[in-house]
C-alpha positions in Angstrom: -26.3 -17.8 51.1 -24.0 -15.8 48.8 -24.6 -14.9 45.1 -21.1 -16.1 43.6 -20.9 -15.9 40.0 -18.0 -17.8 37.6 -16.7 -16.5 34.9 -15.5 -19.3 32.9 -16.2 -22.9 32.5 -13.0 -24.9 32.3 -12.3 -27.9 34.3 -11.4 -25.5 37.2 -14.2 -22.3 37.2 -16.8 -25.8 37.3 -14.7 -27.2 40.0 -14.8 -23.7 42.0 -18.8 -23.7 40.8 -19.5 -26.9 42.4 -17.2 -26.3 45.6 -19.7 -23.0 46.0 -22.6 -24.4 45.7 -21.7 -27.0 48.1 -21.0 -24.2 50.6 -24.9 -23.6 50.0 -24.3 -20.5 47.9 -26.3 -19.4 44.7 -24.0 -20.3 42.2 -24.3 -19.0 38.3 -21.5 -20.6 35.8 -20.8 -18.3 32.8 -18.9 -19.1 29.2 -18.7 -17.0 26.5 -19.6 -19.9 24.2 -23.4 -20.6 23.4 -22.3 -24.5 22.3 -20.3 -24.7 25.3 -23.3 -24.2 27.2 -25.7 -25.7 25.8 -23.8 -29.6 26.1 -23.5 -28.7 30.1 -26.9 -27.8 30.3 -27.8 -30.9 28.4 -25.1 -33.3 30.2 -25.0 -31.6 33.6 -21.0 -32.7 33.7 -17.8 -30.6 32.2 -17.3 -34.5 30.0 -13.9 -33.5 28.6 -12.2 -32.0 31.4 -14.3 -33.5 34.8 -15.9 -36.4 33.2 -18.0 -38.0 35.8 -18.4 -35.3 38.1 -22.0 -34.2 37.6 -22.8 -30.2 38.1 -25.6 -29.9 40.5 -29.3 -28.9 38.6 -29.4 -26.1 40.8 -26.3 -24.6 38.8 -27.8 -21.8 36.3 -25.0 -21.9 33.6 -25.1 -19.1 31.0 -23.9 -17.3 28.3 -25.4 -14.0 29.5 -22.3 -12.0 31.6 -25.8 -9.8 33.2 -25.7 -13.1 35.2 -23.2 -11.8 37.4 -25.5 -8.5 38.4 -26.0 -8.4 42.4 -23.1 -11.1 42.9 -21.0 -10.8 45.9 -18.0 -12.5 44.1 -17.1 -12.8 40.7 -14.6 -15.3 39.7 -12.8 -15.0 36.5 -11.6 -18.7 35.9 -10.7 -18.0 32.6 -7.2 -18.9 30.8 -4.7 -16.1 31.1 -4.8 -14.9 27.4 -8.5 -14.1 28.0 -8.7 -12.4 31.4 -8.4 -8.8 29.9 -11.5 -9.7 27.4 -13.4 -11.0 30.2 -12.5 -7.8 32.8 -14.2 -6.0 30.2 -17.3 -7.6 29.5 -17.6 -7.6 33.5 -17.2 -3.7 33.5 -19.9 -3.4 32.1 -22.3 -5.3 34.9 -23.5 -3.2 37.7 -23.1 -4.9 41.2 -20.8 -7.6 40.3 -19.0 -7.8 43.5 -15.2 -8.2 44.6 -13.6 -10.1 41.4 -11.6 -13.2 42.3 -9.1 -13.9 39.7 -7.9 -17.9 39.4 -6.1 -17.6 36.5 -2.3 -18.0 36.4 -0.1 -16.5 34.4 1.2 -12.7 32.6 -0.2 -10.8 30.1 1.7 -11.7 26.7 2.0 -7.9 25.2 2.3 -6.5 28.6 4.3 -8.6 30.7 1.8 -7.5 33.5 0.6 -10.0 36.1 -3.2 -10.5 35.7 -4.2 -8.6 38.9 -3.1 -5.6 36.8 -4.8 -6.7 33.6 -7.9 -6.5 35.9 -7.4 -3.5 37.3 -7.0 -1.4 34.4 -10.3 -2.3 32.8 -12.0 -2.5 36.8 -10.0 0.1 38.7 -12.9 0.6 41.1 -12.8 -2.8 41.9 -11.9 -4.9 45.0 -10.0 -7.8 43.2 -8.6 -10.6 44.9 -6.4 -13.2 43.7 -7.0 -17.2 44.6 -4.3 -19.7 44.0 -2.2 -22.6 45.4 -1.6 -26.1 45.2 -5.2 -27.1 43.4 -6.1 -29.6 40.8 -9.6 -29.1 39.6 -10.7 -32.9 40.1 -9.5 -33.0 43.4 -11.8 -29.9 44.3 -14.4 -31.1 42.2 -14.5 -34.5 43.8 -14.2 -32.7 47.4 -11.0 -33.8 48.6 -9.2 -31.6 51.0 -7.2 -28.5 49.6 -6.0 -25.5 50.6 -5.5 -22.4 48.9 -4.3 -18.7 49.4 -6.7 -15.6 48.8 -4.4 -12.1 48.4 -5.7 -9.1 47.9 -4.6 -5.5 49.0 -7.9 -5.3 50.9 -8.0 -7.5 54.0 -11.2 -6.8 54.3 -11.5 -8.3 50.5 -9.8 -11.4 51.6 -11.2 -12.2 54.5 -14.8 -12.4 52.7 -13.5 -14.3 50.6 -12.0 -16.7 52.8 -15.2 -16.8 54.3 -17.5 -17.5 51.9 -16.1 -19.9 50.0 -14.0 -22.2 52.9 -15.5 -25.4 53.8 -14.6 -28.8 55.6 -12.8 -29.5 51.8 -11.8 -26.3 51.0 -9.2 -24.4 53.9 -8.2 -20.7 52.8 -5.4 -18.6 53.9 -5.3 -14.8 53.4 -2.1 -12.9 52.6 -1.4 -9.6 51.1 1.5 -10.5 49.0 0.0 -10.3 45.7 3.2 -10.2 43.5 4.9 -13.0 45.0 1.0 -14.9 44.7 0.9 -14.5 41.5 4.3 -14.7 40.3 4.2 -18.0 42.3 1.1 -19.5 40.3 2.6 -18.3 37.3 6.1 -19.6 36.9 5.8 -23.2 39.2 4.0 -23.8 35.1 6.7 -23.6 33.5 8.9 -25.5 36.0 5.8 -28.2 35.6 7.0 -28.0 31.9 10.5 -29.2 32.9 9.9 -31.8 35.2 7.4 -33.2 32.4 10.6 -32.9 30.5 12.9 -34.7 32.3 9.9 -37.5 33.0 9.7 -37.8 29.3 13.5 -38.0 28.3 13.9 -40.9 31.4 15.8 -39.0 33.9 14.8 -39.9 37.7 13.7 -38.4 40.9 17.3 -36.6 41.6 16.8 -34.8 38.7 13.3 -33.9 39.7 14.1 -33.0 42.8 17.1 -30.7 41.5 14.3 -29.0 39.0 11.6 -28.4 41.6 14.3 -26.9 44.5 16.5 -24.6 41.9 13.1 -24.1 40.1 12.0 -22.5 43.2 15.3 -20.5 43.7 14.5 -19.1 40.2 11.0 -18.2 41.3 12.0 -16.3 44.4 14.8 -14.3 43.1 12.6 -13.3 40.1 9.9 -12.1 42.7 11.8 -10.2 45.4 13.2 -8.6 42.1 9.4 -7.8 41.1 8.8 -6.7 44.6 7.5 -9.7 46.2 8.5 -11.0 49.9 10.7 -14.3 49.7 8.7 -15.8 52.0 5.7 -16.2 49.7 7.3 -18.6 48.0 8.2 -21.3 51.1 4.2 -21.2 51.3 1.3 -23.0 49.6 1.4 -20.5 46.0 5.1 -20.9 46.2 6.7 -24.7 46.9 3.3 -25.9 47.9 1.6 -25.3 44.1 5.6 -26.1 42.8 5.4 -29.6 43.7 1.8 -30.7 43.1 2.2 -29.5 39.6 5.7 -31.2 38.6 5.0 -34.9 40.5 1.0 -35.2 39.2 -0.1 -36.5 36.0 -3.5 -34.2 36.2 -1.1 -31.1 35.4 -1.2 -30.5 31.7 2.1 -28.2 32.1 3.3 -31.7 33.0 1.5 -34.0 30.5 3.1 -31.4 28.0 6.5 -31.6 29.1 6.6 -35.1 28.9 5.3 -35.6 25.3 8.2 -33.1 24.4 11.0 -34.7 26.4 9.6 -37.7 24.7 10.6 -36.2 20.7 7.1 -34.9 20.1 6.9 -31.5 18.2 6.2 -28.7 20.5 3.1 -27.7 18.1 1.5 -31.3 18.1 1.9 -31.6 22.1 0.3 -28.5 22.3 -2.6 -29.9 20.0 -2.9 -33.0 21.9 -2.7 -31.6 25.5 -5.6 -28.4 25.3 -4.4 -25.0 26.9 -1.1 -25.3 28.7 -0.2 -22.0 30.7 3.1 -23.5 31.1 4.3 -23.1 27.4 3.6 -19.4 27.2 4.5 -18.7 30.6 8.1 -19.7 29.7 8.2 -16.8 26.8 7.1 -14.4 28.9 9.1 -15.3 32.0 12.1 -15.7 29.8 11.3 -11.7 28.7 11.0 -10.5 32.9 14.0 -12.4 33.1 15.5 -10.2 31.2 13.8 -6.9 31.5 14.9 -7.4 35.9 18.2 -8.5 34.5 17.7 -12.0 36.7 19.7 -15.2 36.0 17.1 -17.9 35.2 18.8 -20.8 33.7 16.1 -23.6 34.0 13.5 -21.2 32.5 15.9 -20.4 30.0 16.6 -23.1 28.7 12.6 -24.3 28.8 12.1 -21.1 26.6 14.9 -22.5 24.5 13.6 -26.3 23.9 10.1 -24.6 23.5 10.6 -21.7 21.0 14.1 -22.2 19.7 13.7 -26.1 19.2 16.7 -26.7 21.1 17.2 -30.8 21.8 15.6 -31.2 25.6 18.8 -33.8 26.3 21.4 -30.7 25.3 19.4 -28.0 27.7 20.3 -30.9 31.1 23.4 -31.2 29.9 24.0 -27.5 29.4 22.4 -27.2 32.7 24.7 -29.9 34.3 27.6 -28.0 33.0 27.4 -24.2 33.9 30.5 -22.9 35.6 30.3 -24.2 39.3 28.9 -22.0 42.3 27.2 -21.8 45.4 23.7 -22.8 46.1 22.4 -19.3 46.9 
């Protein structure tokens, strides 16, 4: 039995709670927010994002971040935005163990992936990054996944894998972390598209032609970031692509397709929660352009997004670029 301590309470850090204790681990699930806390302690089930999955009693959930003293891993399964906030708060424990980071996504003012945010506020830290093709309910409800732990410490990884593998949960250890991450990170905003294109009508060609140049995109961004190609033909590249543009539990998805369906960017935001996928495309649009990489689908999602260009004028703009080769 492990001490494994999550640092935020979303649909997914209670998913990754529950999958931990049902390794037989001592499992503490943290949120900053006392109210937040108090209704799972009182319903024992995360009702707005896992309704009907209870949290096991033997769960301690807290507001107190001392909670992750003496843990052997530390999770942070917060959204992106708040994964510098949280590093910080978990400087200040003593013992807190190699920190795991699930979140996906860059760091707005920085550009930085998050394994960087991390490190800056925990540079004496092992960190480890966890991703792949993952919906929190399926987790939660044990139903087999696998996943990718990366970290420039094998020996970081491979406890990892260790510890929190099970008959439901298969984990994979690489060293790529810039081609993980970048991986998680940008299949969001290709989720956004195909959402898109589900809400404007178009068919599964189009999706198909979204998810495949989508990964193109991905790749030539990351080699030019210093990733290896071959990250993405794996589980955090095409693997986490797909399960996130052809399934309604992706909210990158669920967003896309209220837009492509004439609802206001702002009020799809408001009716979907946090999507990644919508501030991803800004700052993917901005690494775009800082690694001077041609990104025409996550172009023209930054467009549609932030520019309020008409979704139907981005595919055909799309459909009509000067003609080329496929790579």
């Amino acid at each position: 039995m492990a001490k494994i301590t999550v640092l935020g309470s979303g649909g997914w850090g209670t998913a990754l709670a529950i999958s931990a204790f049902n390794c037989g681990h001592n499992v503490t699930l943290w949120s900053p927010f006392q109210q937040e806390v108090d209704e799972l302690i009182k319903n024992k089930e995360n009702i707005k994002l896992l309704p009907d999955i209870k949290i096991p009693e033997q769960i301690n959930i807290t507001s107190d971040i001392n909670s992750a003293t003496d843990s052997l891993i530390s999770i942070i399964a917060c959204p992106s935005v708040a994964v510098r906030s949280v590093s910080k708060q978990l400087a200040s424990v003593e013992n807190h163990g190699i920190v795991v980071n699930v979140a996906k996504g860059f760091e707005k003012e920085t550009l930085n992936r998050l394994s960087n945010v991390i490190r800056e506020e925990l540079p004496n830290d092992k960190i480890c990054v966890l991703s792949g093709p993952s919906h929190a309910e399926e987790v939660a409800r044990m139903i087999p996944t696998s996943l990718v732990a990366s970290s420039k410490s094998f020996t970081a990884a491979s406890i990892v894998q260790d510890v929190l593998s099970s008959e439901f949960l298969r984990i994979y250890t690489a060293n790529d972390m810039i081609g993980v991450e970048l991986g998680g990170a940008v299949k969001n905003v290709i989720a956004v598209c195909a959402g898109i294109s589900d809400g404007l009508g178009l068919g599964d060609n189009t999706k198909a032609a979204l998810i495949t140049r989508g990964l193109s995109e991905m790749a030539n961004l990351g080699v030019c970031m210093g990733a290896d190609e071959r990250t993405f033909m794996g589980l955090t590249g095409i693997g986490d692509l797909v399960v996130t543009c052809t399934s309604q539990h992706s909210r990158n998805n669920r967003f896309g397709n209220k837009v492509g369906s004439g609802v206001p960017v702002e009020q799809a935001l408001k009716e979907v929660g946090t999507v990644e996928g919508y501030y991803a495309s800004l700052m993917t649009y901005q690494l775009g352009k800082k690694y001077g990489v041609e990104l025409p689908i996550i172009n023209s999602c930054y467009k549609v997004l932030y520019e309020g260009y008409r979704p139907d004028l981005a595919v055909k703009e799309l459909m009509t670029r000067p003609k080329g080769k496929e790579r």
